[in-house]
ChimeraX commands (.cxc) that place a marker at each C-alpha (Angstrom):
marker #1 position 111.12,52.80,84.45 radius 0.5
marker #1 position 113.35,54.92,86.56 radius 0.5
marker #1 position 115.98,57.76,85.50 radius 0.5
marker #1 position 114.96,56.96,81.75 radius 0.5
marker #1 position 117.09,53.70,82.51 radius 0.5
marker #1 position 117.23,50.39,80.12 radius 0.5
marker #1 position 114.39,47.96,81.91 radius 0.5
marker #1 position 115.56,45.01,83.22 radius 0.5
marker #1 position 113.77,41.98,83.85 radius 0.5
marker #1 position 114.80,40.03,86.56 radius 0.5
marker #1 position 111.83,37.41,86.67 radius 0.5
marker #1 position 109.27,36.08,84.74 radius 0.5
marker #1 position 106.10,34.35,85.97 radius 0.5
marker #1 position 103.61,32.15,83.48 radius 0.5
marker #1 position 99.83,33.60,84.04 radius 0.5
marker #1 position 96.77,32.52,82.37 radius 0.5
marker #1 position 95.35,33.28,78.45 radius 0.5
marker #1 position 99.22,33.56,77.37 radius 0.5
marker #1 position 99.85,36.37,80.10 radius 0.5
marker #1 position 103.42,36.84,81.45 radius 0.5
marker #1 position 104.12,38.71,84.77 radius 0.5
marker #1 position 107.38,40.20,84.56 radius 0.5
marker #1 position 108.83,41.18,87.54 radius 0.5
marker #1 position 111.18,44.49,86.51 radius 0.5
marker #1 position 114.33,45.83,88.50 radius 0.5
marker #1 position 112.62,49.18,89.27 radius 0.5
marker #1 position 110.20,47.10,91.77 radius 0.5
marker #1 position 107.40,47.35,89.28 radius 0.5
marker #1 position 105.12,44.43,87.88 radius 0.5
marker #1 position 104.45,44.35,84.83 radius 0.5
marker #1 position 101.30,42.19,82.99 radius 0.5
marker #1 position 102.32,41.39,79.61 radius 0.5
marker #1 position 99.67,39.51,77.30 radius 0.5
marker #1 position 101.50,38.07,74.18 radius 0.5
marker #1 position 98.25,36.35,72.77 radius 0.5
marker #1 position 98.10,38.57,69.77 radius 0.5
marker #1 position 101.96,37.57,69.30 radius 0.5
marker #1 position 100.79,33.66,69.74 radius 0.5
marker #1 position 97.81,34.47,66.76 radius 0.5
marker #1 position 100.50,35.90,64.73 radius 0.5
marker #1 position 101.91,32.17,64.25 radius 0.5
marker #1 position 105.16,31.98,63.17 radius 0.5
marker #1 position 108.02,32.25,65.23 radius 0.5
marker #1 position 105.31,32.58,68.28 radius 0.5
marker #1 position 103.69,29.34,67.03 radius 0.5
marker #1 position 105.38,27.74,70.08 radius 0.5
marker #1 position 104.49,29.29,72.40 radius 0.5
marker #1 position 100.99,27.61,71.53 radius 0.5
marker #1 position 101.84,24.69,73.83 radius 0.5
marker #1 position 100.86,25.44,77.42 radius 0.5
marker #1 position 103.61,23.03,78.45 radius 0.5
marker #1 position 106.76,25.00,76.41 radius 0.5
marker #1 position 104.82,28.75,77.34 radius 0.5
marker #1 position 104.82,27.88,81.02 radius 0.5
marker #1 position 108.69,25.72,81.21 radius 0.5
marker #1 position 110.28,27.38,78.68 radius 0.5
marker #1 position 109.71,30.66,79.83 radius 0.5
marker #1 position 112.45,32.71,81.72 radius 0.5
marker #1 position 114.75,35.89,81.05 radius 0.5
marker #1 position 117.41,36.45,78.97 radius 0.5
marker #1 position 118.71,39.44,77.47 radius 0.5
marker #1 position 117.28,41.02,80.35 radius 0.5
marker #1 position 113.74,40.51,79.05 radius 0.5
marker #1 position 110.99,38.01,79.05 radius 0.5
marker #1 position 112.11,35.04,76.94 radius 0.5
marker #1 position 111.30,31.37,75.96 radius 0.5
marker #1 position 114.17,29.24,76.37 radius 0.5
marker #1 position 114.34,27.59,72.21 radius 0.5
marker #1 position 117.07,25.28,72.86 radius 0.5
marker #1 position 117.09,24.16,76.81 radius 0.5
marker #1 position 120.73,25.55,77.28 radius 0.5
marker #1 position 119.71,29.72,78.28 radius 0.5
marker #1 position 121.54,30.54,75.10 radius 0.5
marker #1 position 120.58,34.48,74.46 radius 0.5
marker #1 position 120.92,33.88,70.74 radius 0.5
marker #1 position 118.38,30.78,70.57 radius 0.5
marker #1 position 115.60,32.06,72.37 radius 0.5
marker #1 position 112.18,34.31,71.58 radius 0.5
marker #1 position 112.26,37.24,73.37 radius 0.5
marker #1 position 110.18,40.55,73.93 radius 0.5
marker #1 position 111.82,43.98,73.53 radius 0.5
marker #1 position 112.21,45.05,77.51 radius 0.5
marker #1 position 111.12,48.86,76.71 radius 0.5
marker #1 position 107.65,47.08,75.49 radius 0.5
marker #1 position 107.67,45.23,78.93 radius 0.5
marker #1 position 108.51,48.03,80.48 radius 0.5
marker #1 position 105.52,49.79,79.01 radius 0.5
marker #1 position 102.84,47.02,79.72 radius 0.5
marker #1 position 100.11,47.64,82.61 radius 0.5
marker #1 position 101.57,47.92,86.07 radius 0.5
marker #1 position 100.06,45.68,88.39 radius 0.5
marker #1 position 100.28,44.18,92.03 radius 0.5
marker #1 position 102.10,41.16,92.46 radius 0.5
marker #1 position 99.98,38.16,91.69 radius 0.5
marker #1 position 102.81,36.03,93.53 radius 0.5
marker #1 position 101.49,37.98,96.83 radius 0.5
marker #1 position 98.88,36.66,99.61 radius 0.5
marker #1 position 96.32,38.49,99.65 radius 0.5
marker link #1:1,2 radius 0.2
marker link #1:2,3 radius 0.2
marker link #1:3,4 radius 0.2
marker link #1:4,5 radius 0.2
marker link #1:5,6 radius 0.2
marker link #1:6,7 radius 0.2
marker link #1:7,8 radius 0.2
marker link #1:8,9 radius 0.2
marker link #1:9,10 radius 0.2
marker link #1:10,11 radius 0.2
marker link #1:11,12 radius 0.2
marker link #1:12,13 radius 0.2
marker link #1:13,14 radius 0.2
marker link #1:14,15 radius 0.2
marker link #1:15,16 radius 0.2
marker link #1:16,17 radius 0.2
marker link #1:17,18 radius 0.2
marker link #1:18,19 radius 0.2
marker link #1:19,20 radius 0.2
marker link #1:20,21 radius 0.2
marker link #1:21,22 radius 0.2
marker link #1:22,23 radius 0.2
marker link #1:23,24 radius 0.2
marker link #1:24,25 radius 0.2
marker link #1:25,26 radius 0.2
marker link #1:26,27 radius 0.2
marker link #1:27,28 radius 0.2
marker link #1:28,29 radius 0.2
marker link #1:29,30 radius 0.2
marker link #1:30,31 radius 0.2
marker link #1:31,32 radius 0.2
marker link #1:32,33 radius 0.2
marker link #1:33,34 radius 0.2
marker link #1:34,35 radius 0.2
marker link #1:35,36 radius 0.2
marker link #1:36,37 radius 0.2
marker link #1:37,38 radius 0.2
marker link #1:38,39 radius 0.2
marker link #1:39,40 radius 0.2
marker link #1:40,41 radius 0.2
marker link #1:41,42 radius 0.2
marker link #1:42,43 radius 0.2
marker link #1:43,44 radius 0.2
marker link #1:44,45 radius 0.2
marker link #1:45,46 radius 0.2
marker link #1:46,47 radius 0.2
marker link #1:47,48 radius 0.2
marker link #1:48,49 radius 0.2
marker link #1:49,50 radius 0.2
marker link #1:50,51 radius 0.2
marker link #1:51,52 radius 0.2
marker link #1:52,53 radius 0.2
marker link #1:53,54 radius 0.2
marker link #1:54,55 radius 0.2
marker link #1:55,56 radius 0.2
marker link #1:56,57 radius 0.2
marker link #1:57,58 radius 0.2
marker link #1:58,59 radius 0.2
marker link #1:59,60 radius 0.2
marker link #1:60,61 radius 0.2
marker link #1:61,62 radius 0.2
marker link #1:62,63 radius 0.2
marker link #1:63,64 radius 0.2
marker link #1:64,65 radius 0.2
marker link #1:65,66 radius 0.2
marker link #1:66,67 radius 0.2
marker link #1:67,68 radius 0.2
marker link #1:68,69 radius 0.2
marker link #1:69,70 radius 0.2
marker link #1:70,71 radius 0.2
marker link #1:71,72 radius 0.2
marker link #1:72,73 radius 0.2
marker link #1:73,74 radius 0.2
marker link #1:74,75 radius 0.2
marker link #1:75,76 radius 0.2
marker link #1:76,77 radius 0.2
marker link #1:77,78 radius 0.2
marker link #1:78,79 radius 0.2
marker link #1:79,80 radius 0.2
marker link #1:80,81 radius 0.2
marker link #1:81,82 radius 0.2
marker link #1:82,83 radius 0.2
marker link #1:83,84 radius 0.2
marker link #1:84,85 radius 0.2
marker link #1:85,86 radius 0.2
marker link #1:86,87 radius 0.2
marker link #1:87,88 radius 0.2
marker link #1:88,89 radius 0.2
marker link #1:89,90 radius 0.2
marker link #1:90,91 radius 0.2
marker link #1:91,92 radius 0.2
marker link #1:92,93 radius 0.2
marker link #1:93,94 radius 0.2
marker link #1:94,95 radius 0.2
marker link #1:95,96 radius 0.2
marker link #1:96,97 radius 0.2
marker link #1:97,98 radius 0.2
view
């Protein structure tokens, strides 16, 4: 985070073990694991389908979200509080050739 700003998310890439890489405003790159979040059941229990983790996934609100409904409605998704994205490990872009 920069200037004590609100994160923003402006991407969000599926990675493996129910790992997100979210790609913040500030430049950063941030590895966010949500497979303690996907153990928890409930309202994560969806995300237990490598097929809805990987398609539904995308931002709303400005955060990492999976899309519930298939019309990017910000009220009908599941979605991670940005300042704990913002907080995850910092890493280099996996989308980059090495």
């Amino acid at each position: 985070m920069q200037n004590n700003s609100f994160p923003v998310v402006v991407q969000a890439v599926p990675g493996a073990d129910f790992t997100v890489y979210a790609y913040m405003l500030d430049g950063t790159v941030r590895k966010v694991s949500v497979k303690h979040l996907v153990e928890l059941g409930g309202v994560w229990e969806k995300l237990k389908d490598p097929d809805f983790f990987r398609n539904a996934l995308t931002v709303l609100n400005d955060t990492v979200a999976w899309d519930l409904s298939g019309c990017f409605d910000p009220s009908d998704c599941i979605d991670i509080d940005p300042f704990t994205v913002a907080e995850c490990e910092a890493v280099a872009d996996p989308l980059q050739v090495a």
